[in-house]
C-alpha positions as CSV (number, residue, x, y, z in Angstrom):
1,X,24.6,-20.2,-0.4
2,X,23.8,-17.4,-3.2
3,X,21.6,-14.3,-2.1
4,X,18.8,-14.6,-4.4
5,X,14.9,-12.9,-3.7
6,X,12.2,-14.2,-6.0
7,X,10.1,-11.3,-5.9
8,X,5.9,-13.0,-7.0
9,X,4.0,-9.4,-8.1
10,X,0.4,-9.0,-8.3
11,X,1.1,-7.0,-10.8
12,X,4.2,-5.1,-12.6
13,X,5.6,-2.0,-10.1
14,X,3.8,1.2,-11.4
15,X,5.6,3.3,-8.7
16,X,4.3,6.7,-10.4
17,X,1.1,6.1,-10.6
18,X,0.5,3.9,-6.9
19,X,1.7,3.8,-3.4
20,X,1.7,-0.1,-3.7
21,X,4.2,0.4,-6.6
22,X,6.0,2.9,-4.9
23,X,6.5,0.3,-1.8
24,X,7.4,-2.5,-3.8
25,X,10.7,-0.4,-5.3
26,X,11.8,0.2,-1.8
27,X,11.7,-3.2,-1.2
28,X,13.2,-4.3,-4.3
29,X,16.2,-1.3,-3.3
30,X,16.6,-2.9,-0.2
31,X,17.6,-6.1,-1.5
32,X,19.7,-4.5,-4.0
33,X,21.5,-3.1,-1.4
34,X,21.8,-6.2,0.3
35,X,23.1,-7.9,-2.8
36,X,21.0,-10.0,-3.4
37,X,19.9,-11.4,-7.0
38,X,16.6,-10.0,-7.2
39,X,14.0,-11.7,-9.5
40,X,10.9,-10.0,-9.9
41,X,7.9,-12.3,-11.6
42,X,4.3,-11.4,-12.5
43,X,1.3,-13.2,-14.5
44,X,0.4,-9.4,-15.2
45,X,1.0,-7.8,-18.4
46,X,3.0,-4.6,-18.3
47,X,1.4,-1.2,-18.8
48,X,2.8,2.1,-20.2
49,X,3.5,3.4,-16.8
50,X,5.5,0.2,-15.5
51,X,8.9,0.5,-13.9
52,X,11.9,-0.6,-15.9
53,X,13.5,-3.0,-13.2
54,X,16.2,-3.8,-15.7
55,X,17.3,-0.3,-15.5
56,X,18.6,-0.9,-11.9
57,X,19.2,-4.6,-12.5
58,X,16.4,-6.7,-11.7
59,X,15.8,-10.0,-13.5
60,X,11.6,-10.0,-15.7
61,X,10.1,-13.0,-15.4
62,X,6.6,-13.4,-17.1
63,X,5.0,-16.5,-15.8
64,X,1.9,-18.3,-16.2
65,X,-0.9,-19.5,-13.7
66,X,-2.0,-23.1,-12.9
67,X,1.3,-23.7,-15.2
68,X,4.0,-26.6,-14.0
69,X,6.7,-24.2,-16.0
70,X,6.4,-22.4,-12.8
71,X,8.2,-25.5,-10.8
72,X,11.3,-25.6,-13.2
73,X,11.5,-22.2,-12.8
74,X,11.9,-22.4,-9.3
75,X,14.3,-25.2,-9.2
76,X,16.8,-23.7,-11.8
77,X,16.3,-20.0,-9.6
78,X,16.9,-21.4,-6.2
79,X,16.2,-18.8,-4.2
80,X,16.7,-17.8,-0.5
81,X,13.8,-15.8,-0.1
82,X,10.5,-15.5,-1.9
83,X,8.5,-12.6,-1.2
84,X,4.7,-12.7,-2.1
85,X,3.2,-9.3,-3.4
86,X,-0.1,-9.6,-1.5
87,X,-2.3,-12.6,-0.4
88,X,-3.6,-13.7,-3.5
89,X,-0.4,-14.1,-5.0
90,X,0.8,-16.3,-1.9
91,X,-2.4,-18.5,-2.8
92,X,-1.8,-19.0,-6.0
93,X,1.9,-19.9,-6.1
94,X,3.1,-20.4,-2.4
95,X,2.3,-24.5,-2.5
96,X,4.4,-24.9,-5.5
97,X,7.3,-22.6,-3.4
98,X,7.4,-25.3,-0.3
99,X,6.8,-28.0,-2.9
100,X,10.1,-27.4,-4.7
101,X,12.0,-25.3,-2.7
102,X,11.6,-26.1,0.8
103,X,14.6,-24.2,2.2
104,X,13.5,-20.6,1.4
105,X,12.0,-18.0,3.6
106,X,8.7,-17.3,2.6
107,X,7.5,-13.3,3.2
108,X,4.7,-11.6,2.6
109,X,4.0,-8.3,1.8
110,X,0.2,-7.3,2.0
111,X,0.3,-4.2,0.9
112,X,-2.6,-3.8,2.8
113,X,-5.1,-5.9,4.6
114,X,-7.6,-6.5,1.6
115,X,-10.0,-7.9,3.1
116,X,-10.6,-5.1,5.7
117,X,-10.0,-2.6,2.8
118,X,-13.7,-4.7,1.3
119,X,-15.5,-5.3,4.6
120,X,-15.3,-1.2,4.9
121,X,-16.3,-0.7,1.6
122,X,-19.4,-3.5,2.0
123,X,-20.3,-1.6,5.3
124,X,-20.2,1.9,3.4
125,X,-22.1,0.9,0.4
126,X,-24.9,-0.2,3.2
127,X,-24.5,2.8,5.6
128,X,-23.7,0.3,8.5
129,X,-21.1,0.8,11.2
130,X,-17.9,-1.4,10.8
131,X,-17.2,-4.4,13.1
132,X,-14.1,-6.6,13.8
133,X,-17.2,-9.3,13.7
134,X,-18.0,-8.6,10.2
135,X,-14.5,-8.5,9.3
136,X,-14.0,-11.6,10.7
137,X,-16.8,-13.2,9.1
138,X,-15.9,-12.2,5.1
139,X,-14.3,-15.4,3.4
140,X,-11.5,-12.8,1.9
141,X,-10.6,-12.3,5.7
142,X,-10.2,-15.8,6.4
143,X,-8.0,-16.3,3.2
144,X,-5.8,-13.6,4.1
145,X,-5.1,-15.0,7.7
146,X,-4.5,-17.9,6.4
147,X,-1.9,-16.7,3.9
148,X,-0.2,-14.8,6.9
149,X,-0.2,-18.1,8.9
150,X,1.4,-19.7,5.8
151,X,4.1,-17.1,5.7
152,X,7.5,-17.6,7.6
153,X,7.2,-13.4,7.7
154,X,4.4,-10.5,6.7
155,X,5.1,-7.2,6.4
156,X,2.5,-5.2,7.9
157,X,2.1,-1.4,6.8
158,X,-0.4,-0.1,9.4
159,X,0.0,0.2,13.0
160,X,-3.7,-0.3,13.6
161,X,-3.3,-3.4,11.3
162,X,-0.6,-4.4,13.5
163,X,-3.0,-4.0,16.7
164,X,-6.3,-5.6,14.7
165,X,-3.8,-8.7,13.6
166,X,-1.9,-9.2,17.3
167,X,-4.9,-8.4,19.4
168,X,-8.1,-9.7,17.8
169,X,-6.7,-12.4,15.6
170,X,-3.8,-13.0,18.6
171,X,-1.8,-13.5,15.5
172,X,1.9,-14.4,17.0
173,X,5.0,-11.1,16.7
174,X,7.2,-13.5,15.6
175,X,5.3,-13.9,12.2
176,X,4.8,-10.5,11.7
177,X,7.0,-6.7,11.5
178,X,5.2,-3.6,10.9
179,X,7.3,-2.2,8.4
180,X,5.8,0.9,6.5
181,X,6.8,3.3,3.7
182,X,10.8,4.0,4.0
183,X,12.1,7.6,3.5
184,X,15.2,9.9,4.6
185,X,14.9,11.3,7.2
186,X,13.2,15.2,6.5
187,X,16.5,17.6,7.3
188,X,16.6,21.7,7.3
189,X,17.9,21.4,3.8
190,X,15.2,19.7,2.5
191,X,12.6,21.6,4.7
192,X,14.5,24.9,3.1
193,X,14.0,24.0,-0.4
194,X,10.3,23.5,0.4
195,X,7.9,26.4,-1.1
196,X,6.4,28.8,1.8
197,X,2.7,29.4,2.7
198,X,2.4,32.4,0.3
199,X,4.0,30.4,-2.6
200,X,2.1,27.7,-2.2
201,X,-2.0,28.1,-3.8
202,X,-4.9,25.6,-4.4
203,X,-5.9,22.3,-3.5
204,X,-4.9,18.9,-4.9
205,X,-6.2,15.4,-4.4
206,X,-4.4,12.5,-5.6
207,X,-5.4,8.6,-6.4
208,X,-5.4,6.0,-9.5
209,X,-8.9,5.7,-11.2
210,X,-8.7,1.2,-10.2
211,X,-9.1,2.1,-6.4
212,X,-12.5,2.1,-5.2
213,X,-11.7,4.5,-2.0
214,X,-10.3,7.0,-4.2
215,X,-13.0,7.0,-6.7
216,X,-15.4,7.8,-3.3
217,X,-14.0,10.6,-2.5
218,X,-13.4,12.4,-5.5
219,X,-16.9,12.3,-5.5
220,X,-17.4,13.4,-2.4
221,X,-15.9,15.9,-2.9
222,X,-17.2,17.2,-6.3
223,X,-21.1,16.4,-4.7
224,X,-20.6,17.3,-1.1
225,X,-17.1,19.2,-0.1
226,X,-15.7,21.3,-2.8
227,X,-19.2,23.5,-3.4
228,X,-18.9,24.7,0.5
229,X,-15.3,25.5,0.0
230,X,-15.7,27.1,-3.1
231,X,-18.5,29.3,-1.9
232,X,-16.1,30.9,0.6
233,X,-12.9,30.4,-1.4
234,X,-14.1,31.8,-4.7
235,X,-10.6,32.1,-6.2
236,X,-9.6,28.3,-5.3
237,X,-8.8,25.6,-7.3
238,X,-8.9,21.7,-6.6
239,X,-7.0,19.8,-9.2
240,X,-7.6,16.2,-9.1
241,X,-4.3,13.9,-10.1
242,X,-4.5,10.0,-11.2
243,X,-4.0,7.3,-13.5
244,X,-7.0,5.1,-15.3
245,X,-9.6,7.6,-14.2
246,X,-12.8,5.9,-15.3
247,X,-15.4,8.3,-17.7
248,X,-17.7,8.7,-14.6
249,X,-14.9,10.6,-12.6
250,X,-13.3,13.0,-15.8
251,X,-16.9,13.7,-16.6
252,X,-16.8,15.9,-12.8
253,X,-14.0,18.0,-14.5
254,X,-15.5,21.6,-14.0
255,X,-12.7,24.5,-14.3
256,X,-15.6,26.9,-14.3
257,X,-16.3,25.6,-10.7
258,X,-12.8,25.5,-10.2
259,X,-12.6,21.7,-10.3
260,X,-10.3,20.0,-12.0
261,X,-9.5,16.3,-13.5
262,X,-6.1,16.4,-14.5
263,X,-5.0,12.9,-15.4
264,X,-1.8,11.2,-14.8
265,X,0.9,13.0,-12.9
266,X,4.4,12.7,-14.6
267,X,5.4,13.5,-10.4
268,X,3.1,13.6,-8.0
269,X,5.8,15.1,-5.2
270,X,5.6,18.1,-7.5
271,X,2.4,18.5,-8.0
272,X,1.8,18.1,-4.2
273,X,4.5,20.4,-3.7
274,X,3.0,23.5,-5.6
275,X,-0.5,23.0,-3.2
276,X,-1.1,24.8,-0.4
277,X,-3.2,21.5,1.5
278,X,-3.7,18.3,0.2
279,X,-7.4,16.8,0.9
280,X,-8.5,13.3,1.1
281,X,-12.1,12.8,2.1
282,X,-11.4,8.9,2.4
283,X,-14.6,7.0,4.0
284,X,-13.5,3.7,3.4
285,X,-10.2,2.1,3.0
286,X,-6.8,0.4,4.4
287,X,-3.1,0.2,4.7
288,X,-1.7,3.7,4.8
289,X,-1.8,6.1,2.3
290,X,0.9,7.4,0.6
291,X,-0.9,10.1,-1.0
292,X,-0.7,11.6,2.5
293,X,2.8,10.6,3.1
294,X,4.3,12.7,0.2
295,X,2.1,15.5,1.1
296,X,3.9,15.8,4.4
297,X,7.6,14.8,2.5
298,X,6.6,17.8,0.5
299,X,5.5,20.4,3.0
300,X,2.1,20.1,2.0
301,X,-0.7,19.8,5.4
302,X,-3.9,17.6,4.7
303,X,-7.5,17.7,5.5
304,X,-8.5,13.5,6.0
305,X,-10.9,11.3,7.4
306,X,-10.1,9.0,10.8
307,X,-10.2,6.1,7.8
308,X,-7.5,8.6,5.7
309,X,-5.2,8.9,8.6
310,X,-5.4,5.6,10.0
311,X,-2.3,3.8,11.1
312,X,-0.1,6.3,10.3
313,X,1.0,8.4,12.9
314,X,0.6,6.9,16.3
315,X,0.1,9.2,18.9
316,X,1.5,11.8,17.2
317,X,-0.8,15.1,16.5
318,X,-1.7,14.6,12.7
319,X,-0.2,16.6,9.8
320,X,-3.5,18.8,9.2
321,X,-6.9,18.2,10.7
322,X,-9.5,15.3,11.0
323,X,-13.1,15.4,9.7
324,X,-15.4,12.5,9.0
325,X,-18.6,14.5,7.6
326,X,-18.7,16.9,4.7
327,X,-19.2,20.2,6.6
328,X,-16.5,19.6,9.3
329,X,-14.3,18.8,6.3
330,X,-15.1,21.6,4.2
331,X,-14.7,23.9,7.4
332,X,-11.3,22.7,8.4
333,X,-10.0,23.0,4.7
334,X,-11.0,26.6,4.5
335,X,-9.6,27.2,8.3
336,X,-6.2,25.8,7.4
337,X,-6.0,26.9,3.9
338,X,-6.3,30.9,5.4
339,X,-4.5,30.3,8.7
340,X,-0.5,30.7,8.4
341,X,0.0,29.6,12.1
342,X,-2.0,26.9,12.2
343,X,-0.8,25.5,8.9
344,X,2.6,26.1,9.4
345,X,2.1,24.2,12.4
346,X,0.3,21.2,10.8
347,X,3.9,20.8,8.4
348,X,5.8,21.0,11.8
349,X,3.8,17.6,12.5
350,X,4.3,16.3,9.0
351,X,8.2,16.4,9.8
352,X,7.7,14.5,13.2
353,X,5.6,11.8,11.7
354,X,8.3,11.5,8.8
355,X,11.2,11.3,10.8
356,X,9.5,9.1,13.9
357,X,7.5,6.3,11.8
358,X,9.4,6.3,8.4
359,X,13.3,6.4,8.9
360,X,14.4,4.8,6.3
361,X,17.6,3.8,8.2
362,X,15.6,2.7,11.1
363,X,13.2,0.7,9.1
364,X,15.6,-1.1,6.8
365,X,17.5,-2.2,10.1
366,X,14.7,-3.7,11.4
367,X,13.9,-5.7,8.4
368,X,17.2,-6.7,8.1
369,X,17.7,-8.5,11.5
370,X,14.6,-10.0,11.4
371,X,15.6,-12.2,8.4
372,X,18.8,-12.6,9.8
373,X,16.9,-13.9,13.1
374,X,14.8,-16.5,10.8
375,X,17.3,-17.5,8.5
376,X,19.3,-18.4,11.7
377,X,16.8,-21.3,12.3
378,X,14.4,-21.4,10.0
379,X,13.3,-24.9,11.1
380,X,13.0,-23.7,15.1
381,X,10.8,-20.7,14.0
382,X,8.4,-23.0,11.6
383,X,7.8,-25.2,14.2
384,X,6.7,-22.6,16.8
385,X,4.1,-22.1,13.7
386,X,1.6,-25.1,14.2
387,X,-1.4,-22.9,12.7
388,X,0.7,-22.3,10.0
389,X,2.2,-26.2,9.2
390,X,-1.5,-27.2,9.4
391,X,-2.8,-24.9,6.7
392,X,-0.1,-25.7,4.7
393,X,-0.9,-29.5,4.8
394,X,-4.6,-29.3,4.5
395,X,-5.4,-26.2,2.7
396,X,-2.8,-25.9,0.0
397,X,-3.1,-29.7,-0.8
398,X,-6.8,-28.7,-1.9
399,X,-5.3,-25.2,-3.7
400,X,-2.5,-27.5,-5.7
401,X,-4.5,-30.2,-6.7
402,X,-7.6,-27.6,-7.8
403,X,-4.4,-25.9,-9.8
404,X,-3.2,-29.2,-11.2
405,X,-6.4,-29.9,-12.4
406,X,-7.0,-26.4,-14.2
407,X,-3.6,-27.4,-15.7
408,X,-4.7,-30.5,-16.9
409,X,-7.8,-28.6,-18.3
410,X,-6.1,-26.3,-20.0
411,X,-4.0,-29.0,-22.3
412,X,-6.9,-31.1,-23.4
413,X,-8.0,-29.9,-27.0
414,X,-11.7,-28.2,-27.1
């Protein structure tokens, strides 16, 4: 049988401009490398900041929702593996998947765990504490689980989403890997080539303008962080990188106060490169953040939140410090930012998280046996999957014929 991936986006890879996008090309280079046929399809439109996938030989598919073209596509592809690009995606198209090809392995990736990502948010917007009980209440959670369920394999990013899906939703291993951002291992080459303490000046703060966390805390930090660290750093600078910033966020820019909305970043490993610490005053949020992650590929320590840092590093000490209110924050920026030992320390930590957590080698092993393990008996590992076979009957009959009937909408003349 042929190696072919049918790769269902959410949207078009923007790798440059989101960590999601950046994740989704190491996955699509993993396949590559494992030649297969890789097929990458979208509803989406393209943007000016989309990856060319035909530049390293992936096949575009535009496709349409609630849309039967979507079946002969299928059938004609035949593919060995489809990978969803986050729930909704899974919802939308993963009953038409079983329905015509049966025989592939159906992954998920979710990016992140959306619905925790909203239940955080909800909480914040209240001032309430967060709860697994609230989290388990939201509909979105319930629609995610399910989609999981429905899955033969999801990726999970997080290693506290890992815990939160094994231990409170007693979610099964065997339908689950935490696989996270892949990189190369950090070596003294690279670590050589990185700019010193002295050569390094500023602050930077990185996040696309359509994510709701990072919108938070750039204003956190325009209304409650940056004024106490530019009182005592009076020469400082915070520059502020991102796509699709909305009016309400370049309307902060301020160079007189030393902030600074600077747009898109052609590279953001440069950009984080040329800062002396990278800050991230996240209060709500999931998944891990990539932001973070390039700081520590690029010698660059961070001030974040418990939410910010999250997942990422196990029990490892963190790449920078950890502060949840605005003064701690502000206080540890300033500390680090002036402090050669303890920063060059915090980049010592950066390396171990790289190299423990994110091996590339490591990682891409991992995910490579595991779909050799299910592809071995894909029949044996569906069956230990009861949850999953019922959802399939009984919830995605209601999702296909709601879709069939949008379809039959959509041809009658208005």
């Amino acid at each position: 049988m042929d190696k072919k991936i049918l790769i269902v986006g959410y949207v078009w890879p923007e790798p440059n401009t989101t960590a999601a996008g950046g994740r989704m090309l190491q996955l699509i280079h993993f396949f590559l490398e494992q030649d297969y046929q890789v097929t990458f399809a979208c509803t989406a439109a393209e943007s000016e900041f989309s990856y060319d996938l035909t530049s390293i030989g992936v096949s575009k598919k535009p496709i349409l929702l609630n849309h039967s073209s979507f079946n002969i596509f299928l059938k004609d592809l035949n593919p060995t593996i489809v990978l969803f690009d986050r729930f909704m995606t899974e919802e939308q198209f993963g009953w038409r998947v079983v329905q015509n090809t049966p025989h592939a392995i159906r992954i998920l990736d979710t990016e992140d765990l959306h619905s925790l990502r909203l239940c955080r948010q909800l909480s914040h917007k209240k001032s309430l504490p967060f709860t697994n009980e609230n989290w388990l209440d939201q509909d979105q959670t319930k629609r995610e689980i399910a989609s999981i369920y429905r899955c033969d394999l999801s990726l999970i990013i997080s290693l506290y989403e890992m815990d939160l899906l094994t231990k409170t939703v007693k979610i099964d291993n065997g339908l689950l890997l935490h696989l996270p951002m892949m990189y190369d291992a950090i070596d003294v080459e690279q670590r050589n080539n990185w700019l010193d303490f002295e050569q390094k000046k500023d602050f930077v703060c990185i996040g696309n303008g359509k994510h709701a966390p990072n919108i938070d805390a750039i204003q956190t930090l325009k209304k409650d962080i940056w004024p106490l660290i530019r009182r005592e750093l009076t020469s400082a600078n915070l520059y502020i990188y991102g796509a699709y910033m909305p009016d309400s966020v370049k309307q902060l820019n301020n160079p007189k106060e030393g902030f600074c909305i600077m747009g898109h970043a052609d590279n953001a490993s440069e950009v984080i490169s040329k800062a002396r610490l990278n800050l991230a005053p996240l209060n709500f949020g999931a998944g891990i953040k990539g932001k973070l992650l390039n700081g520590m590929l690029s010698g660059t320590p961070s001030i974040t939140t418990e939410i910010g840092a999250e997942g990422i590093c196990g029990n490892l000490a963190w790449n920078g410090i950890i502060a949840n209110d605005p003064e701690n924050f502000a206080k540890a920026a300033i500390l680090l930012y002036q402090n050669k030992e303890k920063w060059s320390l915090a980049q010592q930590n950066g390396i171990a998280i790289i190299n423990n957590y994110y091996n590339k080698t490591v990682l891409q092993q991992k995910l490579l046996d595991r779909i050799g393990l299910i592809k071995k008996d894909l029949a044996g590992h569906r069956s230990h999957n009861f949850i999953g076979a019922m959802l399939l009957h009984h919830t995605l009959a209601s999702t296909k014929f709601m879709s069939k009937w949008i379809e039959e909408k959509n041809t009658r003349p208005q």
